[in-house]
Every structure is written in structure tokens, then in C-alpha cells.
C-alpha positions as MATLAB code, in Angstrom:
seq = 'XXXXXXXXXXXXXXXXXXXXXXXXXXXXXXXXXXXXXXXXXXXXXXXXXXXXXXXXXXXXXXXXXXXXXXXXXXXXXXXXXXXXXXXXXXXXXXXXXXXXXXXXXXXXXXXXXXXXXXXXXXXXXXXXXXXXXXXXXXXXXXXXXXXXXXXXXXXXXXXXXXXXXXXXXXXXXXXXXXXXXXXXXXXXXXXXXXXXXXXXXXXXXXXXXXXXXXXXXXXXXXXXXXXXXXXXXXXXXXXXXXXXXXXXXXXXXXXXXXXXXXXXXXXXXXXXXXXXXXXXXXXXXXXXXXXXXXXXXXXXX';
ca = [
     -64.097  -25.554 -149.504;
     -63.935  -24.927 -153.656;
     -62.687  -27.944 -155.496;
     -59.440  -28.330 -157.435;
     -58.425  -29.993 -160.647;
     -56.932  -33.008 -159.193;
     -55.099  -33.477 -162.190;
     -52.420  -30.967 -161.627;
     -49.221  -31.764 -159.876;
     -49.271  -32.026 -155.883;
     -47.142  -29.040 -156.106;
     -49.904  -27.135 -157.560;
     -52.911  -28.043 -156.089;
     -50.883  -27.000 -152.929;
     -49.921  -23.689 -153.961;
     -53.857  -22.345 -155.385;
     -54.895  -23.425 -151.378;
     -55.908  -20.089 -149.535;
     -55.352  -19.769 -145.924;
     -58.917  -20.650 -144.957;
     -58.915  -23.793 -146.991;
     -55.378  -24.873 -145.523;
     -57.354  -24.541 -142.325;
     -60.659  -26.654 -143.649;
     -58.043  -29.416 -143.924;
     -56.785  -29.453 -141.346;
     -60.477  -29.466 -139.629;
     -61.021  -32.455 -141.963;
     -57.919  -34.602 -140.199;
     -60.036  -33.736 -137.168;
     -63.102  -35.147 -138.750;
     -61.427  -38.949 -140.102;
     -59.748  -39.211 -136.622;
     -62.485  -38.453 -134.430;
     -66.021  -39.399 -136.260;
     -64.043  -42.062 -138.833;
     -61.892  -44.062 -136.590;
     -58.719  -43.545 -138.918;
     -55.244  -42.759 -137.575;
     -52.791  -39.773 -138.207;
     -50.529  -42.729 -139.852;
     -53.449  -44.166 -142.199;
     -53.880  -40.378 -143.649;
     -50.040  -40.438 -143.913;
     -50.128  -43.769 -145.544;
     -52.881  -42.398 -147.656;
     -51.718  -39.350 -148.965;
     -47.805  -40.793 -149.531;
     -46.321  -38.540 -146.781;
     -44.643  -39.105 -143.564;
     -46.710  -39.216 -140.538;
     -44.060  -36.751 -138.402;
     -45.632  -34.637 -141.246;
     -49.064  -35.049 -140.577;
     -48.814  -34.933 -137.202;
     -46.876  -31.656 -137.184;
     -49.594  -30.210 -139.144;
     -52.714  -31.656 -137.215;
     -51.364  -30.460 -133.988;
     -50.568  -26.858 -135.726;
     -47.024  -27.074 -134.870;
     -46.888  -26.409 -138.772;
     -49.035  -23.799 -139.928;
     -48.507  -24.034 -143.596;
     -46.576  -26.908 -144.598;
     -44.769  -27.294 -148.063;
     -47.651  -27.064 -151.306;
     -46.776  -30.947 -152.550;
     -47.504  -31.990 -149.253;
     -50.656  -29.878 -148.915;
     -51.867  -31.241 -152.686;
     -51.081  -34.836 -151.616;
     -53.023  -34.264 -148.644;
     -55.644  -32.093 -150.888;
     -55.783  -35.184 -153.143;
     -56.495  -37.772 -150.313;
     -59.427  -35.613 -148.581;
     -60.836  -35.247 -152.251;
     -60.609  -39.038 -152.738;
     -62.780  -39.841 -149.521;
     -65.590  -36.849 -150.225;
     -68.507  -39.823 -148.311;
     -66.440  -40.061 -145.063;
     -66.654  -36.384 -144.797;
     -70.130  -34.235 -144.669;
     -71.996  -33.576 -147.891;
     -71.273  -30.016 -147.803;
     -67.227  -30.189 -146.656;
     -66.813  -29.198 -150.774;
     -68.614  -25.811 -151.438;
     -70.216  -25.551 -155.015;
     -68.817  -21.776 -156.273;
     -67.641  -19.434 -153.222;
     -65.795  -20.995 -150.369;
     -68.141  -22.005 -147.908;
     -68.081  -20.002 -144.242;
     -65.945  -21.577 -141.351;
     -67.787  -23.516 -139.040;
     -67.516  -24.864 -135.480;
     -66.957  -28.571 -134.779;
     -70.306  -28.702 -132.782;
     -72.088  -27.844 -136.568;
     -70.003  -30.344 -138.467;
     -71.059  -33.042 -136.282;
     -74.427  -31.746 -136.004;
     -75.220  -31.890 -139.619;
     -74.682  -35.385 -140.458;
     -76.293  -36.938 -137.154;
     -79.175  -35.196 -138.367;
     -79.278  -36.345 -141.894;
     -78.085  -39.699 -141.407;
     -81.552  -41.574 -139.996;
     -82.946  -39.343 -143.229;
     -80.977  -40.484 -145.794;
     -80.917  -44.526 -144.594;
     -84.720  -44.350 -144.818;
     -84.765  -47.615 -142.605;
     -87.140  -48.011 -139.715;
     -84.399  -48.195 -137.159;
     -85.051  -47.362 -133.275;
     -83.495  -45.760 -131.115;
     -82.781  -48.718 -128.999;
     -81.504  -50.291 -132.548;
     -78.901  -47.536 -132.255;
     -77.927  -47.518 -128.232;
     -77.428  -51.509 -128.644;
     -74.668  -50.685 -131.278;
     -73.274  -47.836 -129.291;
     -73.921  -50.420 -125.988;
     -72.759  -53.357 -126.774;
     -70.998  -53.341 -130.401;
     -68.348  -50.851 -129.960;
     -64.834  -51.789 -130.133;
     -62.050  -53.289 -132.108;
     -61.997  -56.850 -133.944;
     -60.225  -58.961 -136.055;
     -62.148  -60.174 -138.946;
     -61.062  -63.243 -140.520;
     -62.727  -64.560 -144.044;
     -61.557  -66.535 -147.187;
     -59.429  -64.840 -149.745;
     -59.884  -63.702 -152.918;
     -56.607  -66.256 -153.312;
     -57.559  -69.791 -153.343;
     -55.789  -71.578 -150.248;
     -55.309  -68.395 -147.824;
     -57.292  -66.368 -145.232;
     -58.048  -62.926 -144.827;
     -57.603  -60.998 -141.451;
     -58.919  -57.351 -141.541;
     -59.023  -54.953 -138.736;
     -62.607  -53.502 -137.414;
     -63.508  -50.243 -135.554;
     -66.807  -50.307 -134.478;
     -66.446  -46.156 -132.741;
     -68.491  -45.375 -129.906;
     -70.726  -42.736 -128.816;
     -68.935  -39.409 -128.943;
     -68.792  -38.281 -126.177;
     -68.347  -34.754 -127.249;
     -71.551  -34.757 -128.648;
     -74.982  -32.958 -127.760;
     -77.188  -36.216 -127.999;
     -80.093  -33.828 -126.862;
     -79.813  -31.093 -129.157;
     -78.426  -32.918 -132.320;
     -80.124  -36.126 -132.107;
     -78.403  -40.004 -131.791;
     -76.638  -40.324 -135.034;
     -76.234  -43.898 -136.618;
     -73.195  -45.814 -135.506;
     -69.641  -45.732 -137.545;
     -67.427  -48.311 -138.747;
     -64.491  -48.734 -140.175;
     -62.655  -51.849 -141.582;
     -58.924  -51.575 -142.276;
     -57.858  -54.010 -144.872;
     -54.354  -54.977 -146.153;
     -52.771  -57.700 -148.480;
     -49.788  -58.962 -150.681;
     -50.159  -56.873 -154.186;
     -50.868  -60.098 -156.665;
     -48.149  -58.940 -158.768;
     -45.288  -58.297 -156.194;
     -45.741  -60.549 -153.035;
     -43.304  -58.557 -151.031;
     -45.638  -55.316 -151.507;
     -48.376  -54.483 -149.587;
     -51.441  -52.578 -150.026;
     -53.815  -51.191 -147.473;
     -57.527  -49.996 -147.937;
     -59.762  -48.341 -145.671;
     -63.325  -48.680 -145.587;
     -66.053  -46.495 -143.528;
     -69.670  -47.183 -143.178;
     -72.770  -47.575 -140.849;
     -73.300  -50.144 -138.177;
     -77.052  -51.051 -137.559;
     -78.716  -53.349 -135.565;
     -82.284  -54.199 -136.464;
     -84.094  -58.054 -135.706;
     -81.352  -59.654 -134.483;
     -79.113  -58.649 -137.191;
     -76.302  -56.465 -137.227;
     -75.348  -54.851 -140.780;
     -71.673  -53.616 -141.539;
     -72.987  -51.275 -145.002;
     -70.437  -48.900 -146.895;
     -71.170  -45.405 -146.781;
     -71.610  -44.963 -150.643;
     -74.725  -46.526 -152.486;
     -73.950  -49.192 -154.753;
     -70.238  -50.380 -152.968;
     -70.339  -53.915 -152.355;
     -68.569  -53.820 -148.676;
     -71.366  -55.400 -146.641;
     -71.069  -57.142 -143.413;
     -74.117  -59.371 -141.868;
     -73.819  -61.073 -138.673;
     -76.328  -62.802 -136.260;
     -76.527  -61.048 -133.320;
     -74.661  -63.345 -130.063;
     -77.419  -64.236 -127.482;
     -74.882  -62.806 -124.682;
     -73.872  -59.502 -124.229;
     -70.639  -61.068 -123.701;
     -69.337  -62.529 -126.482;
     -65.633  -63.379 -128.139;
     -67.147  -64.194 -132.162;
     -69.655  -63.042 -134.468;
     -70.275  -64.883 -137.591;
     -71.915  -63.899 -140.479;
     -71.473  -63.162 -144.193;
     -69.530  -60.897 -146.253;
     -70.057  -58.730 -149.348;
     -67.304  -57.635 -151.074;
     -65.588  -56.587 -154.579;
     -61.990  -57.416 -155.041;
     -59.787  -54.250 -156.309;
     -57.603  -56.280 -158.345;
     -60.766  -57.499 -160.919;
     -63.475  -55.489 -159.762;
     -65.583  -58.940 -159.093;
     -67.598  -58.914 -156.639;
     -67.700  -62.139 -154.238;
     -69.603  -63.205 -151.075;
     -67.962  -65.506 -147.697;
     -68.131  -66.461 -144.478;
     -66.596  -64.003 -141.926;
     -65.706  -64.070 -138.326;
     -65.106  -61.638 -136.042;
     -63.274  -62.114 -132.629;
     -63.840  -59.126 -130.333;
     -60.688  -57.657 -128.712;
     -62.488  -55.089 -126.775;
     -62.884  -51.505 -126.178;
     -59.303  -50.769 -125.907;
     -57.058  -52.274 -128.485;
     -53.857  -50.935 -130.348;
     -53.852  -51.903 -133.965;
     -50.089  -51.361 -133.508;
     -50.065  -55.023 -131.716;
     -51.497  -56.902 -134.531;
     -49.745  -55.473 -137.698;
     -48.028  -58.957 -138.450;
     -51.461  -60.418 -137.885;
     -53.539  -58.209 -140.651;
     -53.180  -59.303 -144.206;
     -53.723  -62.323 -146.268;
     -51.860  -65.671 -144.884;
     -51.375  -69.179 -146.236;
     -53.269  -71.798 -144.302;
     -50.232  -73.384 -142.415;
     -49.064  -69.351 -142.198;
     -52.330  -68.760 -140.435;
     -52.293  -71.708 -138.411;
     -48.445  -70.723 -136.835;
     -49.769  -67.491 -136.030;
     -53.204  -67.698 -134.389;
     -54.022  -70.280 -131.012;
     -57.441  -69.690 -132.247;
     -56.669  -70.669 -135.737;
     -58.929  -73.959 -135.969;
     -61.971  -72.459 -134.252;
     -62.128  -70.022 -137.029;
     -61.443  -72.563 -139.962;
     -64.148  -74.421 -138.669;
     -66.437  -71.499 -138.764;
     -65.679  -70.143 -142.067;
     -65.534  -73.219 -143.404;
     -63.070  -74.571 -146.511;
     -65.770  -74.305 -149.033;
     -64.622  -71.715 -152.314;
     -66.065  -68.328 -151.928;
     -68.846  -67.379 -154.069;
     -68.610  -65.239 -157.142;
     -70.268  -64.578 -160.821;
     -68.472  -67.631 -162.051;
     -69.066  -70.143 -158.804;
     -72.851  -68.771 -157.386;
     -73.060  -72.726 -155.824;
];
């Protein structure tokens, strides 16, 4: 798919989109839902449009929706180029059409390549195994005085997928995180972050997918394959300063099955006698992220 100056209006970005590369979009929905984790109302939140919209479009009840929408949408694929293959952007002519089987193909291939880490294959079924599912991830703030609560895929195996043929690719993540903008507390932002989730000596690593992002997760692995928490630390940079800052986190495991839907007025960044009204579970996790000030350039005790 050839690149477009992203500087141009929606309108226009739409309107220079051939057929083909209408179509490579709409492959690339197919991609963030089923190898990313993200829903048809994250891409709609992402690319400012309404998810009737999206959904129309993913399900091809709309071939060729209106050009703004299609150079939002443009805009918001073109934003997230490392959640997508290396070679989803062609360099000169449009690159050929190609089945979903090659898409996914390509990267499980590459992936063990390009992490360069001495992970086995057992490393990767105990993710897939035992790791997979949904959580709640709760951490200090940025804010003095309040907790964070994020929401964490951890995706399965695909089951889709030709394990023999294409090789066992590393396992996914991705960590939906939304808060009260610092200048207006009634408005809320959301971010979305996608990675790899490894497993090696009894640690399991949450690492973004570009080099160089600070968005690391490290917990200890739980003794028991069936656990409720894992604790560990967190690496992160905060968008509003670009400061990157290390804490506690905990993660409570929901399960296999869990609708994000059910917790939206449990994600986001709470007061501590908010948090406390909200979750039975509140003074377990306290307790295990401690009350301590998170650590950053100007606080490293």
C-alpha cells in the first residue's frame, strides 16, 4: 500500500485511495482485531468516526465509504505502522494483494528473528497456556494521590493459524489505557498499546512493539497455574511531559472470557477514596503497590 502525505485534509487523503488500497484497509481492520486484540469501537475511537461506520465498512456492507472517513481511517492505520507487518506500506508501486494465511505468516516468522532473545518454545506455549486472557492492571499515577486501572489483553493462540507450516509466533499484548486530560477533568483520553508477551526464568515481560518506547511490564511468574494477581514493575513515559517513570503494578486476572464493556467505569485514573468505593479488592491492591511516590528523573529513591 503507497503512502500518503498525511498532511492533507481527511477529505483528500480519502479521495487519492484506489480501489485496491480501500481494500488493504479494510484487510488491516482485520489485522488490529484479530492478531492486535483491538475492537471495531477503539479504531472508531481512534480515527474520530462512529463505530456504525466502521463496522459497516469492516463487514463490507459499505464498499466505499465517504473520502474524510476513509483519510481519517487512512490517518489512524498510518499512525500505528508497528502493529501492522513491516511490509503493509509498499516503498514505490502498490504492493500485490495477499491472502490472510501470508500476512500472518510473515511476521510469526520474523518475530523470534528480530527479538534476538533465546526464548523456547515452551517459553512461548506457557504464555499461550497459561497467560492468555484479560486483566485489570492497577499502578500509581502519574497524579500524586490516585491509582491507575488499565485494561490487558494477553490474545491467545490463533487458532486460524498453521503452527506447522508458519512456525509459533511470539505472544501479543495489548494494554488499553484511559485517564482524565490534566487540563479538563471532565475529558477523557484513551491510548492503546501493543507489544510482545514473553516468558523466560520465571519472568514474564510485557515489552512495546517499537524499540526505544518505555511501556514495559515485568512480573514474577505465580507458582500456581491458577492464580488471581501478578505483581511486578512498570515502565512507562507519561504523554502529558514525555517523562518517563517506573511503579509497582498489579494485575488481577479476569479470565479468558471478559467484556471490557463491564468495566468501563472501572478503567481510568481514580482518587484513593474513589478507588476504594469502587473495588472489594481495593486494599489488597494498595497493599501491594504500596503508597510509596513513583520513581522518575527527579525522585530515582
Amino acid at each position: 500500500m503507497n503512502e500518503v502525505d498525511c498532511s492533507r485534509s481527511d477529505r483528500d487523503v480519502g479521495s487519492v485511495l484506489s480501489g485496491e488500497e480501500v481494500e488493504r484497509l479494510r484487510e488491516a481492520i482485520g489485522w488490529l482485531r484479530g492478531q492486535r486484540g483491538l475492537k471495531l469501537k477503539d479504531i472508531a475511537l481512534g480515527c474520530d468516526a462512529a463505530e456504525h461506520t466502521v463496522r459497516n465498512f469492516a463487514y463490507r456492507k459499505s464498499i466505499r465509504p465517504d473520502n474524510a472517513f476513509l483519510g481519517k481511517l487512512y490517518k489512524f492505520i498510518a499512525g500505528r505502522k508497528e502493529l501492522l507487518p513491516d511490509d503493509f506500506f509498499a516503498d514505490g508501486k502498490e504492493a500485490p494483494p495477499r491472502g490472510r494465511s501470508e500476512f500472518v505468516g510473515r511476521l510469526g516468522r520474523f518475530d523470534l528473528v528480530r527479538m534476538e532473545l533465546p526464548i523456547t518454545k515452551d517459553d512461548l506455549n506457557r504464555v499461550f497456556d497459561r497467560y492468555s486472557g484479560f486483566y485489570l492492571c492497577f499502578r500509581r499515577s502519574y497524579r500524586p494521590g490516585k491509582v491507575s486501572v488499565s485494561w490487558l489483553h494477553i490474545l491467545p493462540l490463533n487458532p486460524n493459524l498453521d503452527v506447522a507450516a508458519e512456525g509459533l509466533p511470539l505472544p501479543r499484548f495489548t494494554l488499553f489505557i484511559e485517564y482524565p486530560d490534566a487540563i479538563d477533568p471532565e475529558a477523557r483520553r484513551s491510548y492503546i498499546i501493543g507489544g510482545y508477551a514473553l516468558r523466560r526464568n520465571g519472568r514474564i515481560y510485557l515489552v512495546g512493539q517499537n524499540d526505544g518506547d518505555l511501556k514495559y511490564f515485568t512480573f514474577k511468574e505465580p507458582s500456581s497455574s491458577r492464580f488471581t494477581y501478578m505483581q511486578g514493575l512498570s515502565l512507562l513515559t507519561s504523554v502529558e511531559d514525555g517523562e518517563p517513570f517506573a511503579t509497582r503494578v498489579v494485575c488481577q486476572y479476569l479470565g479468558r472470557k471478559a467484556a471490557r464493556e463491564d468495566w468501563n467505569g472501572k478503567i481510568g485514573v481514580f482518587p484513593d477514596a474513589t478507588f476504594h468505593d469502587l473495588f472489594d479488592n481495593a486494599d489488597i491492591i494498595k497493599r501491594a503497590i504500596g503508597d510509596g511516590p513513583i520513581l522518575t528523573g527527579d525522585n530515582p529513591d
